[in-house]
C-alpha positions in Angstrom: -41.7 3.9 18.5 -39.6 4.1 21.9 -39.9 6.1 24.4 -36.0 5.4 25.6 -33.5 8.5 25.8 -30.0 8.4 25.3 -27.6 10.4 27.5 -30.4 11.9 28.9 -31.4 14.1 32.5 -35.0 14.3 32.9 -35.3 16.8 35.7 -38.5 17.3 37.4 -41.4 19.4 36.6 -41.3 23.1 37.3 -44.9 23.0 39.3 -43.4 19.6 41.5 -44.8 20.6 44.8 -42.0 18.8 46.6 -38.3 20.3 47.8 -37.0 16.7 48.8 -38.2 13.2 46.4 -40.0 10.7 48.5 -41.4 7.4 47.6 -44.9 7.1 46.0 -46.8 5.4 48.7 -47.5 1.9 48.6 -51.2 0.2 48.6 -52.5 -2.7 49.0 -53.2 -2.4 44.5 -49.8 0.3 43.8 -49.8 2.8 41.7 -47.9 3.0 38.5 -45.0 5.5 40.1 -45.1 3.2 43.0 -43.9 0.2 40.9 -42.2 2.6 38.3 -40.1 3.7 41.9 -39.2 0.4 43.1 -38.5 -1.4 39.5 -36.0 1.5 39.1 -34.7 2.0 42.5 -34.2 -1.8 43.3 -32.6 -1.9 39.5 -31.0 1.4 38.5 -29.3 1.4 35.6 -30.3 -2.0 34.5 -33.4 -1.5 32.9 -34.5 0.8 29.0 -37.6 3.1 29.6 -39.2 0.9 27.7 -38.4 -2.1 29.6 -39.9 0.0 32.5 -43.1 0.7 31.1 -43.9 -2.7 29.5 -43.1 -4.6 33.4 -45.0 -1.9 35.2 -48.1 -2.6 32.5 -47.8 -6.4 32.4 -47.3 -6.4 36.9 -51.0 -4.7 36.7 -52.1 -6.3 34.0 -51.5 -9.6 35.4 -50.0 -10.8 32.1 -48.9 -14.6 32.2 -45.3 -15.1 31.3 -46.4 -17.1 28.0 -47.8 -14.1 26.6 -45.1 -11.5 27.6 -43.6 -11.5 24.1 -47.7 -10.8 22.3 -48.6 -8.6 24.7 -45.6 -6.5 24.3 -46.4 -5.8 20.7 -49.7 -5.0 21.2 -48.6 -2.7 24.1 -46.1 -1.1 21.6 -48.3 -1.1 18.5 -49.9 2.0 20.2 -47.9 5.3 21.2 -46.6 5.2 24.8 -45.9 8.6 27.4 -42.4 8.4 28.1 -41.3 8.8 31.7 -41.2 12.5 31.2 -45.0 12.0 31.9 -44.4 9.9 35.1 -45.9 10.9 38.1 -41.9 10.5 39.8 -40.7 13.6 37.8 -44.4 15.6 37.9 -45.5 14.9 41.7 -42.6 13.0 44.2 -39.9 14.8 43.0 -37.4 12.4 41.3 -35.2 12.9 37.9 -34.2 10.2 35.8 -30.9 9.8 34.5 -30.7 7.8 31.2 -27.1 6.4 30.4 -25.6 5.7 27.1 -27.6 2.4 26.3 -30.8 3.7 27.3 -30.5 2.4 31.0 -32.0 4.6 33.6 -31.4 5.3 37.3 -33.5 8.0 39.7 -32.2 10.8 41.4 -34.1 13.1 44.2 -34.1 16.8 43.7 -32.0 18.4 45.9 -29.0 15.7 46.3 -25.6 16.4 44.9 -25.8 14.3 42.2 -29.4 15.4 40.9 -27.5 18.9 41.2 -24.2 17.4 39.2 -26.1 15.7 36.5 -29.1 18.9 36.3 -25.7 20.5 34.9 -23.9 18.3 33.1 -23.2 19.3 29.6 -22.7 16.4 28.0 -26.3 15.0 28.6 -29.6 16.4 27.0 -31.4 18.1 29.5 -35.3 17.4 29.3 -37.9 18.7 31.9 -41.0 16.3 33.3 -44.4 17.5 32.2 -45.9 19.7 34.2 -49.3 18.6 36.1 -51.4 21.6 35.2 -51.1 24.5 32.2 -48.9 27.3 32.5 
């Protein structure tokens, strides 16, 4: 199972409390939108959701680099929340924009471009979960 999109705007969620994106703060032990954020804004478009999850899981796990490849398939084995569920589309305001190979970049509400790509056409347009029930 992946939890990659193709050609794909996630915007974010219709109760985000936020009118501009900001950064998830950082801590002394980050959260996982703080290193989702910087993976994705140091590396935008270079990295699959999957890719993004798996780092982010392994950086707090503290996984050694000799068992990245074992780890992953036990991280995999089980279902995984897709970005959708990310705290960066549900609480600070960000949408992620994946490309044709999967690749994914993040864009703050309110820019022109979160605006351009919110209606693009050609992309399949996907909203972040919301935090509470409607």
């Amino acid at each position: 199972m992946t939890t990659n999109y193709i050609d794909t705007f996630i915007s974010v969620a219709p109760d985000c409390r936020v009118a501009r994106a900001e950064a998830p703060p950082l801590t002394p032990k980050p959260s996982v939108a703080a290193l989702q954020f910087e993976l994705v804004a140091e590396h935008p478009y270079e990295m699959t959701s999957d890719e993004i999850l798996f780092a982010v899981h392994a950086t707090r796990n503290s996984v050694a680099e000799a068992d990245l490849d074992a780890e992953r398939e036990r991280f995999f084995a089980k279902d995984q929340a897709c970005l959708r569920a990310s705290a960066l589309g549900k609480r600070y305001g960000w949408g992620t924009h994946h490309d044709a190979q999967g690749r994914v970049a993040l864009y703050g509400i309110g820019t022109e471009e979160y605006d351009r790509l919110l209606g693009d056409p050609g992309l399949t347009h996907k909203a972040a979960m919301r935090s509470s029930r409607a």
